[in-house]
Each structure stands twice: as structure tokens, then as C-alpha cells.
C-alpha positions in Angstrom: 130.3 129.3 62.5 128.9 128.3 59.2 125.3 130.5 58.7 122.3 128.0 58.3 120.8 129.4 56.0 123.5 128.3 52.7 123.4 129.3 49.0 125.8 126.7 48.3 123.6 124.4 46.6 122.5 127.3 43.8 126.0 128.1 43.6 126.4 124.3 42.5 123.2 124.4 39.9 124.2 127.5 38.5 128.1 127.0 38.5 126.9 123.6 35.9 124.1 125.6 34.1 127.1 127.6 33.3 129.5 125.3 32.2 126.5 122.9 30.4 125.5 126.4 28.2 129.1 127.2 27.7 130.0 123.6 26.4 126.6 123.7 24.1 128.1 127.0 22.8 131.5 125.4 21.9 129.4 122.3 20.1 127.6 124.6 18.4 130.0 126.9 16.8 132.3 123.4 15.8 129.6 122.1 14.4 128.9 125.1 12.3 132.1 125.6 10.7 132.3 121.5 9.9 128.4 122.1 8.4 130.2 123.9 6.2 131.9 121.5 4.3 128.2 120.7 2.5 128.3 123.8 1.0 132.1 122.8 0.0 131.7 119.5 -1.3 133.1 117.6 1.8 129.6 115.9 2.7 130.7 113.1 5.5 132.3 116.4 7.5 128.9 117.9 6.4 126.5 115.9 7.6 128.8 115.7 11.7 128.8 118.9 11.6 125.4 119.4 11.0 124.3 116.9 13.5 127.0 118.9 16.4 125.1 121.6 15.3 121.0 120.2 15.7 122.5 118.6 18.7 122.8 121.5 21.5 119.3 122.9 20.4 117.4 119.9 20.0 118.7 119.5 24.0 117.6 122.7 24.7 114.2 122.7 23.1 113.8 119.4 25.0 114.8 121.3 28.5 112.3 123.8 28.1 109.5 121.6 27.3 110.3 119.4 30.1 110.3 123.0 32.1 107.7 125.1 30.7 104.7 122.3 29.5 
């Protein structure tokens, strides 16, 4: 018999929190070492990367405004 009283459902929301943070992570560091490429010269790789990297915590910012105001 299954119990009534299931956790699968926060399993579910956390198991995506998870993989959303970990994904924003991965975007974030990319984005960092194409931001770079101002500092090099290479501007159009530059101006992606920086972008890849405003990207992830624009999103968050946005998430905890929506959570906390």
C-alpha cells in the first residue's frame, strides 16, 4: 500500500529547482569566459557572452521579486 500522505510532488519541485540552478550555473560560467573576449578584442563573442552572463541573474532577481515583494 502506497502511504497517503506523499512527498512526491516536493521531490518533483525540488528535483527541477535543482536542475534549473544547475543549468543557470553552466550559462553563467559560458558566458563568463565568452565576456571575455571584450577585454581581448573579440567584441561580437563579447557582447553573447555578456548577455549569457546578465541572463541567469536578471532571471533570478526577477524570481525573488515575484517571491519576496
Amino acid at each position: 500500500m502506497s502511504p497517503t500522505n506523499s512527498n512526491a510532488g516536493g521531490l518533483r519541485s525540488s528535483l527541477r529547482t535543482v536542475i534549473l540552478v544547475v543549468l543557470s550555473l553552466f550559462v553563467f560560467h559560458l558566458g563568463r569566459g565568452w565576456a571575455r573576449g571584450l577585454v581581448e578584442g573579440n567584441y561580437l563573442i563579447g557582447i553573447v557572452g555578456l548577455i549569457l552572463v546578465l541572463a541567469p541573474i536578471v532571471w533570478f532577481l526577477l524570481i525573488i521579486k515575484d517571491e519576496y515583494f
